[in-house]
GUGUPA-603680 format. One record per residue (C-alpha): residue in one letter; x, y, z. Coordinates in steps of 0.02 Angstrom, whole numbers, plus 50000, padded with zeros to 5 digits. Layout:
 res    xx    yy    zz
   A     X     Y     Z
...
This chain:
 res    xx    yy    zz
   X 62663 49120 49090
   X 62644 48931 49124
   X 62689 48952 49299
   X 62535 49067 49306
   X 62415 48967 49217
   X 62443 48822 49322
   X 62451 48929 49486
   X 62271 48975 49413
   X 62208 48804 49384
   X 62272 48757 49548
   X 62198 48881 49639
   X 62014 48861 49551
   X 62026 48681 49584
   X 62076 48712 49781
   X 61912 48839 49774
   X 61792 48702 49704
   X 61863 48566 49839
   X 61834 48720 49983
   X 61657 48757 49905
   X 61591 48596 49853
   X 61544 48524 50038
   X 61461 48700 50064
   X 61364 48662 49901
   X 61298 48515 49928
   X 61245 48530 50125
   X 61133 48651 50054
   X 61069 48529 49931
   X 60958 48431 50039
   X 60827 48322 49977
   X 60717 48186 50042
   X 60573 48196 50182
   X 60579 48289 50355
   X 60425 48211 50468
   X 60375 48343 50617
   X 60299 48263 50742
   X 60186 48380 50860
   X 60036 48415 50943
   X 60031 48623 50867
   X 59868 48593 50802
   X 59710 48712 50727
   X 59758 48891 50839
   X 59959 48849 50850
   X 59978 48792 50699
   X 60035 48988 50598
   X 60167 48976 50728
   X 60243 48790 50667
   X 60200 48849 50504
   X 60292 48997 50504
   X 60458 48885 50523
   X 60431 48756 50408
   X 60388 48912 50277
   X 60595 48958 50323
   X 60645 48767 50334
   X 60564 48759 50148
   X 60639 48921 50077
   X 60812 48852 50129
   X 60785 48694 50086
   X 60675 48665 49927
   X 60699 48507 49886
   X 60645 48431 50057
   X 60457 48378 50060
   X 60413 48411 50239
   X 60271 48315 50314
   X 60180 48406 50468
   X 60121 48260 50562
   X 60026 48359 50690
   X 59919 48236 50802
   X 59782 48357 50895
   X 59768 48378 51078
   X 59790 48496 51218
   X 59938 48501 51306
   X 60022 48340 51184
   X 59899 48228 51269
   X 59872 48132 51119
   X 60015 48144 51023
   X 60134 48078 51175
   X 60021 47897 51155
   X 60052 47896 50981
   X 60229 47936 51001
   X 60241 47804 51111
   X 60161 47665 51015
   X 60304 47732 50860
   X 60467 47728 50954
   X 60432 47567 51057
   X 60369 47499 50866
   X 60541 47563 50810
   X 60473 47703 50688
   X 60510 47839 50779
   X 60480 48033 50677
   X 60622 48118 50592
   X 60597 48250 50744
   X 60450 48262 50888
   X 60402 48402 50994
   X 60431 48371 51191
   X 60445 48452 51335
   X 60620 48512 51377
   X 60661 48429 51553
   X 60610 48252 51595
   X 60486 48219 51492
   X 60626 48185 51367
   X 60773 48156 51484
   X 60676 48046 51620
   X 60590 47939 51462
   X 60676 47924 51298
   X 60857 47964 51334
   X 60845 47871 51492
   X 60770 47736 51357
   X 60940 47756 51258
   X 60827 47824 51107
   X 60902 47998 51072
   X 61061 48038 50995
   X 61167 48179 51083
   X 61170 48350 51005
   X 61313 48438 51096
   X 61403 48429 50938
   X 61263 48560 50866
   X 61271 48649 51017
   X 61467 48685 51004
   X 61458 48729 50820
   X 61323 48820 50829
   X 61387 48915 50983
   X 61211 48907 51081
   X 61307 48880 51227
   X 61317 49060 51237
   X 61158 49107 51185
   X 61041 48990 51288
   X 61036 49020 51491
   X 61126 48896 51553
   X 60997 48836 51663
   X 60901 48799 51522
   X 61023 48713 51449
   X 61058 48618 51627
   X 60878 48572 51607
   X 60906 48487 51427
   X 61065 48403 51484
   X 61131 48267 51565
   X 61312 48225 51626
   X 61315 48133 51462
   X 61245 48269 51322
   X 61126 48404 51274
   X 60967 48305 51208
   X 60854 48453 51129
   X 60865 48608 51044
   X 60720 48715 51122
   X 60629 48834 51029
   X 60543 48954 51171
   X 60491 48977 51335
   X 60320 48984 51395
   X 60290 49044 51563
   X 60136 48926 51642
   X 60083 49013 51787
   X 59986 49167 51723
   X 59794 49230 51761
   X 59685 49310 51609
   X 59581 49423 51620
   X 59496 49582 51526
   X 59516 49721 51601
   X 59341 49810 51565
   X 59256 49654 51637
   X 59341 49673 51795
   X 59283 49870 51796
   X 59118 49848 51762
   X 59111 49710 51894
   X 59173 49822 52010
   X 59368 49694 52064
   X 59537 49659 52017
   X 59646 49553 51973
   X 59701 49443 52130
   X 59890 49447 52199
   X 59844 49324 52322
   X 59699 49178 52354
   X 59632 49275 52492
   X 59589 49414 52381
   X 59517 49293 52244
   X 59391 49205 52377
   X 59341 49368 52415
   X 59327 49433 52225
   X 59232 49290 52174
   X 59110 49285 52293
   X 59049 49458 52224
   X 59040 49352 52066
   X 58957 49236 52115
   X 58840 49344 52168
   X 58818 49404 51988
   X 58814 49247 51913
   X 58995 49240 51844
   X 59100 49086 51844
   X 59262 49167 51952
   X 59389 49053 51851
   X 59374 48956 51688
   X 59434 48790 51696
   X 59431 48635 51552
   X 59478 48471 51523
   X 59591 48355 51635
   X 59761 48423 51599
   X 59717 48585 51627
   X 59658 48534 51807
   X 59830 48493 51830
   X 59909 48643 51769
   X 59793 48735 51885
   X 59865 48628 52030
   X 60040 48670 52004
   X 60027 48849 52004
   X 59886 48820 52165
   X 60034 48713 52246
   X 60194 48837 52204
   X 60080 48982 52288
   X 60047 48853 52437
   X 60240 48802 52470
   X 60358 48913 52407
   X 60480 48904 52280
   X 60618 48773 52400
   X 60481 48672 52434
   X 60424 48644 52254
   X 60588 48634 52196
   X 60620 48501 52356
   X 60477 48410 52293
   X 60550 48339 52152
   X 60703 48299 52219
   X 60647 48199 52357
   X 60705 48306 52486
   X 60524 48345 52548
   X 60393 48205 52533
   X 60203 48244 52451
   X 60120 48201 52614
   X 60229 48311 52708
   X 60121 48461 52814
   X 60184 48572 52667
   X 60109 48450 52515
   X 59936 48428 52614
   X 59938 48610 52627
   X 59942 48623 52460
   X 59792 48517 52405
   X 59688 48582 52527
   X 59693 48769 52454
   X 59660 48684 52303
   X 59506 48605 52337
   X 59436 48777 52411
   X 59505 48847 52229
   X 59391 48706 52135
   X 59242 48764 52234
   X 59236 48922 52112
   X 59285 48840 51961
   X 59119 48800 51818
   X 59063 48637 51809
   X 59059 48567 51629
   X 59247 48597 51636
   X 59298 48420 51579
   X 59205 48460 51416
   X 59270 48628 51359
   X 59453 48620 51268
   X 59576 48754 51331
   X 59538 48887 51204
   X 59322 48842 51254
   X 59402 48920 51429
   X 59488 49072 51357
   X 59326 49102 51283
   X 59235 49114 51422
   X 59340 49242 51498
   X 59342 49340 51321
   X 59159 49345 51322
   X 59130 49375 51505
   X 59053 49226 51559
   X 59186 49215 51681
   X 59325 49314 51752
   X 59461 49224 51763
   X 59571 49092 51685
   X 59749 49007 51727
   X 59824 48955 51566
   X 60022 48965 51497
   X 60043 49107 51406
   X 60002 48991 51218
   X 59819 49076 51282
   X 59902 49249 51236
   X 59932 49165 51057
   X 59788 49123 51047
   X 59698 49290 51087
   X 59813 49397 50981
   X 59828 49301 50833
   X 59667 49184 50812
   X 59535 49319 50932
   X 59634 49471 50837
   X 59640 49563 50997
   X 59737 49684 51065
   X 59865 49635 51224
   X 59850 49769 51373
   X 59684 49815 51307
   X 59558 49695 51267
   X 59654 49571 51381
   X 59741 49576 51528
   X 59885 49476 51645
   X 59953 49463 51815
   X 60074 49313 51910
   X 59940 49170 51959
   X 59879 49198 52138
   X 60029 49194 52253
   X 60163 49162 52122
   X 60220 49357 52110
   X 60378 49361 52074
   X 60401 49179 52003
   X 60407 49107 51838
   X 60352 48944 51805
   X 60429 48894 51647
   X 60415 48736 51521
   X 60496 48740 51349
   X 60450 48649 51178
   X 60612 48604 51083
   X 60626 48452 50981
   X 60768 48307 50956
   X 60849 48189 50876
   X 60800 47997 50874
   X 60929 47870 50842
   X 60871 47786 50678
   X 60787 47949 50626
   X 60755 47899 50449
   X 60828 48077 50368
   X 60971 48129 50492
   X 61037 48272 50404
   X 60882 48346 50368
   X 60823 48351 50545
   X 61005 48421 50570
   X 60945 48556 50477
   X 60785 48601 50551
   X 60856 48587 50721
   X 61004 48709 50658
   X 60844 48832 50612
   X 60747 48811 50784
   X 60899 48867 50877
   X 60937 49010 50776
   X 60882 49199 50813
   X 60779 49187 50630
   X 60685 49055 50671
   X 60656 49105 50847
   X 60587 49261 50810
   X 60469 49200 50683
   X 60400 49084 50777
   X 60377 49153 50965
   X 60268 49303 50933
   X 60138 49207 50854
   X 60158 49070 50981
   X 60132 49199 51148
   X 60291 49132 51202
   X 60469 49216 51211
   X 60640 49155 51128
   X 60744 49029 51241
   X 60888 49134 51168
   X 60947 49301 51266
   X 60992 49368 51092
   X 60818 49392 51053
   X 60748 49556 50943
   X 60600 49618 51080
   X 60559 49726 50931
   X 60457 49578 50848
   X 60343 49556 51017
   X 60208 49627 51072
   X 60196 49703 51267
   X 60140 49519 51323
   X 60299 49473 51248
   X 60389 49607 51311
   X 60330 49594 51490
   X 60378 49405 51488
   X 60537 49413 51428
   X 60573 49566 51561
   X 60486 49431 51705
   X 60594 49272 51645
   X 60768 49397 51657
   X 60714 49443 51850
   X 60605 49312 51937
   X 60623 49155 52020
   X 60612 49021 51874
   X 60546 48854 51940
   X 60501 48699 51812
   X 60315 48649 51777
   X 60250 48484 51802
   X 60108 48469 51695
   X 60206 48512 51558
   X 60360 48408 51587
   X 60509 48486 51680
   X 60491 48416 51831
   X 60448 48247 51829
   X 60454 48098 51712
   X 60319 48029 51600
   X 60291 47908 51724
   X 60253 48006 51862
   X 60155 48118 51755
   X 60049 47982 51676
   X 60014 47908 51871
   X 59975 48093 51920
   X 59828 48098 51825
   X 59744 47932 51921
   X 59775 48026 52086
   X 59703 48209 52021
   X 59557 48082 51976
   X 59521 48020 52132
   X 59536 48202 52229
   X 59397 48282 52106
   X 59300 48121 52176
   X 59335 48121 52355
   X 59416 48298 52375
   X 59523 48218 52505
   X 59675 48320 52543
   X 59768 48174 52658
   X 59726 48047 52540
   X 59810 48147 52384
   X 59943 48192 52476
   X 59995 48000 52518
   X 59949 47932 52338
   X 60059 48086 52268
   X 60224 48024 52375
   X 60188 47839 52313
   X 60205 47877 52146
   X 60339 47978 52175
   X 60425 47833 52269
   X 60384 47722 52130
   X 60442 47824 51985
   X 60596 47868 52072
   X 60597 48043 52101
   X 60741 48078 52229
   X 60830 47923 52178
């Protein structure tokens, strides 16, 4: 009977030593800081996951330190001004690719999460391009938490009736649509501030060159003021010509309106704009608006994911441990994405939970040609991004295709792509 008892007692107190570590990595406390730029019309979608980040984790005061801004323009400064000031967040958004690699893990300012990967078994989960595209030779630096797809045209689909066109497969047929309306008095495409000038010009440029080109771009392998890259600004000035001009002071959603209320036909905007139309418009996808491959891009998916890291010094490790766990998990994929207008970077994902955008997306990203966006941060560095800008300035002054063309391969040269 002894020999019992104490078998008993020894095999409760081996069950509290195996549950206790389970206990108390549940028992987080502390802050969590979220640094991002998912602002006003994106902000049910963030909230959405810290709602699951809190119900797992009560005892964690989270602190949504959204800074507002299209695109992260804004919140990348301030970002800046905190890591260099050695402050950095517990966790900031970023654009998977090298925005983070070619910046703050070239900086030495991220810790490796392959570790998370492995236990988590994402490996298997993610596409391992993806994954190639958040990597180096020396770690996995973000979890991502969707894909958008960049280079998609908006439209609604009565508008286009009643005005008697369709929605463009190629430039040719979008000169030819918008000078009927023109003739009307509709804008032909939407356009708004600065950044979304350049994300106009990438998807102008991948219908220009071709998928090797683009991709030859950024490795150096074909220069910007090759035939190929003048090419490419030239079709984009003829684009501009059709474009409204108060652009630089409408925000990207002031665009999206504009097509929504048929002031113009047209728009080129990541598929956030789908987000934005479903959940803050309340309209209906495949009805009230419509979608199509950006002008020459049929058949290609230009991709840029959010995901979010960890910075050495972050002040509450484990805690960002945690919320990174929940980003790369199916839950908190699946919350978040169909509010977003985005799909899950996982190939797990329940389709169920999306609407026909969604749907179509996800079907496009498993059969197309996926290529990296450079306005939103896969293909080039911050640097290059940031100098990108200054020659996009002087082309809306001097529409000068040559000119762009040679200041685009110096600042390629000097922020050493091909290197």
């Amino acid at each position: 009977m002894k020999k019992f008892i104490t078998l008993c007692c020894a095999c409760a107190a081996m069950l509290m030593l195996l549950t206790a570590p389970v206990a108390s990595a549940k028992e987080l406390s502390g802050k969590l800081e979220i640094f991002s730029w998912w602002a006003g019309d994106e902000g049910p979608a963030l909230q959405a996951l810290i709602d699951q980040y809190k119900a797992a984790n009560p005892k964690v005061e989270v602190v949504n330190a959204t800074v507002t801004g299209g695109s992260g323009v804004n919140a990348k400064a301030v970002l800046k001004t905190r890591m260099l000031g050695g402050e950095p967040p517990d966790s900031f958004q970023v654009h998977a690719g090298q925005e983070l690699i070619g910046t703050w893990v070239k900086a030495d300012r991220m810790e490796d999460l392959t570790f998370l990967f492995k236990e988590q078994g994402w490996e298997k989960v993610f596409p391992a391009g993806l994954v190639k595209q958040i990597g180096t030779d020396k770690g996995i630096w973000s979890v991502p938490v969707n894909i958008h797809r960049s280079n998609v045209v908006w439209y609604v689909p009565e508008n286009l009736k009643k005005w008697g066109i369709a929605a463009p497969a190629s430039w040719d047929e979008f000169f030819a649509a918008a000078e009927v309306l023109k003739a009307k008095g509709i804008v032909p495409l939407a356009l708004a501030e600065n950044w979304t000038i350049n994300h106009l010009w990438e998807s102008v440029a991948l219908s220009a060159i071709g998928v090797e080109n683009w991709e030859a771009l950024w490795s150096g392998k074909l220069a910007f003021d090759s035939q190929a890259g003048v090419k490419a600004w030239q079709l984009f000035g003829k684009v501009l010509e059709y474009t409204n001009k108060d652009a630089a002071s409408l925000s990207w959603q002031q665009a999206t309106d504009m097509v929504v209320d048929g002031r113009a036909a047209f728009n080129i905007m990541g598929d956030w704009a789908a987000g934005y139309m479903t959940t803050t418009k309340k309209l209906v996808p495949g009805k009230d608006f419509g979608w199509a491959a950006s002008p020459g891009t049929g058949g290609k998916f230009m991709f840029l994911a959010d995901s979010f890291g960890l910075p050495k010094g972050a002040p509450n490790r484990d805690n960002v441990i945690a919320w990174l766990t929940l980003l790369g998990s199916r839950e908190g994929s699946d919350a978040f994405n169909p509010l977003k207008g985005s799909i899950s970077a996982r190939t797990d994902s329940d389709l169920t939970k999306y609407n026909v955008y969604g749907q179509s997306a996800a079907a496009d990203f498993s059969k197309d040609l996926i290529v990296g966006s450079l306005a939103h941060g896969v293909s080039a560095n911050e640097g290059f991004m940031n100098d990108f800008a200054s020659v996009m300035e002087m082309f809306l002054k001097s529409r000068d295709a040559m000119a762009a063309a040679k200041a685009a391969q110096q600042i390629a040269v000097k922020n050493g792509i091909g290197k």
